[in-house]
C-alpha positions in Angstrom: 81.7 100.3 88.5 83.4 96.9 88.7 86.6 98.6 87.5 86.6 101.7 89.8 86.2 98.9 92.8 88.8 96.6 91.5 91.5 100.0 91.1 90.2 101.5 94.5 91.4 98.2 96.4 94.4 97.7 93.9 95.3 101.4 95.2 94.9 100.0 98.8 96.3 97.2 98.3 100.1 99.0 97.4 99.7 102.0 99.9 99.5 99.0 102.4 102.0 96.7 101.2 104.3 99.9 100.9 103.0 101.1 104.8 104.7 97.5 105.8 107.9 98.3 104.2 108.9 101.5 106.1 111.5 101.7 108.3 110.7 101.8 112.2 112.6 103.1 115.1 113.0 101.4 118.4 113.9 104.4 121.1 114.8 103.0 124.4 115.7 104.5 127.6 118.9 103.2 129.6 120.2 103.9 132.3 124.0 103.5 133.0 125.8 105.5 130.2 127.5 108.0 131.4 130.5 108.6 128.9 131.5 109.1 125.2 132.8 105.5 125.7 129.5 104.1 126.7 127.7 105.3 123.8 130.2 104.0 121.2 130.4 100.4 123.0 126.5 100.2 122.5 125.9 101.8 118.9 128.8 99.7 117.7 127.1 96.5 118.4 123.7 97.5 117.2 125.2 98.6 114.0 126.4 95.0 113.9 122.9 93.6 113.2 122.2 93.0 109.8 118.7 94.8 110.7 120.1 98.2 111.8 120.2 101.2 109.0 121.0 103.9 111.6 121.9 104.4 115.6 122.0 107.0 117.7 122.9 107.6 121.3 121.9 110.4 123.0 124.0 110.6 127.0 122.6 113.7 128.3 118.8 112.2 127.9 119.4 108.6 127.7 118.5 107.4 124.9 119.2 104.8 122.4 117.0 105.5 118.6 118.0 102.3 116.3 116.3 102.9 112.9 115.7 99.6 111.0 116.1 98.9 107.3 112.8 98.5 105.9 111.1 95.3 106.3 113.0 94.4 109.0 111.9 93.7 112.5 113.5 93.5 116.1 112.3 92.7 118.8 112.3 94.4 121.9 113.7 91.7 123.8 116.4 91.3 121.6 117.0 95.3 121.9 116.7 95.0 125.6 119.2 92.3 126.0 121.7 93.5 123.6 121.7 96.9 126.0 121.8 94.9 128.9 124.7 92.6 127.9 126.3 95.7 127.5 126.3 96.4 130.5 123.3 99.0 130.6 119.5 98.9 132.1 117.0 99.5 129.8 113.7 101.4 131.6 111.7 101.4 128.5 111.2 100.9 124.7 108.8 102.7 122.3 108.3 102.2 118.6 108.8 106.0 117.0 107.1 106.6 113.6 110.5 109.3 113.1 113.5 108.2 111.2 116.8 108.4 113.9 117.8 111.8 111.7 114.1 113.8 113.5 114.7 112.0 116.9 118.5 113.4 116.7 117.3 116.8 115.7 114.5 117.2 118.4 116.7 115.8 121.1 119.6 117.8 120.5 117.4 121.3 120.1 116.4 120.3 123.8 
């Protein structure tokens, strides 16, 4: 019995510890981009960030999906202040479960 308990939190223990390790997505909404130009200017200086694995900026809906490498965090401040140094307005941030590749794919089929 004492084994089945120690492998059943063992088991936990890694599907945890792995959980941590995924990737997130930050998705925020910002206002202000209205050109080909504005998108570049912002994904090229989150690429910059040594936490970024993926970017994409979406014009038509306004959004900005930044997919981090796993184990890495960022805040949303930080996010929010990058955009806005830019030159944009951020209206909102949301952590998405979806790599930037599903958020791409459902934005674009809209």
């Amino acid at each position: 019995m004492n084994k089945i308990l120690l492998a059943f939190i063992f088991s936990i223990s890694l599907f945890s510890n792995s959980a941590l390790a995924a990737s997130q997505t930050l998705k925020a909404t910002v206002n202000g981009m209205v050109c080909a130009f504005c998108a570049q200017g912002i994904e090229k200086k989150i690429r910059a960030l040594s936490q970024t694995q993926d970017v994409y900026v979406n014009l038509k809906q306004r959004i900005v999906a930044v997919e981090l490498k796993a184990g890495q965090a960022l805040s949303n401040d930080t996010l929010k202040d990058l955009i806005k140094d830019a030159g944009y307005d951020v209206t909102a941030i949301e952590l998405s479960e979806h790599p930037v590749a599903h958020i791409k794919a459902e934005l674009e089929a809209k």
